[in-house]
C-alpha angles and dihedrals in degrees: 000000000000120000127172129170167160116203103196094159116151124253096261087056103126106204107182113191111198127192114213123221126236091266086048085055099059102051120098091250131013132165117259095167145002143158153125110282118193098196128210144221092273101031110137137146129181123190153167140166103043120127104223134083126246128220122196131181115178113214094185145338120044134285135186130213120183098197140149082010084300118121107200134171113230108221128183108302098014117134133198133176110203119198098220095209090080114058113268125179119202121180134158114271091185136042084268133021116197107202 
């Protein structure tokens, strides 16, 4: 797994881990994270090699992902789903990014 990043998130971020349990586990989908992220100036992550999906809905600002050889800006009410296996790169775009 490869993981690189700067997590410049504003204080009211809310960030819950959760741990699932074995029955969670064996369902075709269950919830590891999630959260509301208020991204900064430097936020960036980079990653690859995890075996999740990410799913990502921008409420305001602007963010970037450069994925599947693809480089998109993520506006208010765009939605992506990123398979973390393959290498995907998201960073802020605006003073704040609301995702």
């Amino acid at each position: 797994m490869f993981l690189k990043y700067d997590l410049d998130i504003g204080e009211r971020s809310i960030w819950n881990i959760n741990t699932p349990t074995s029955f969670a586990q064996k369902l075709p989908f269950f919830l590891n994270e999630g959260g509301r992220f208020w991204a900064q100036d430097n936020y960036y992550t980079i990653r690859e090699g995890k075996s999740d999906y990410l799913f990502v809905y921008t409420l305001s600002g602007v963010g970037g992902l450069v994925y599947a050889g693809k480089t998109q800006t993520l506006t208010p009410h765009k939605a992506v789903i990123v398979d973390c296996r393959q290498r995907s790169h998201f960073f802020s775009k605006s003073d704040v990014w609301d995702y």
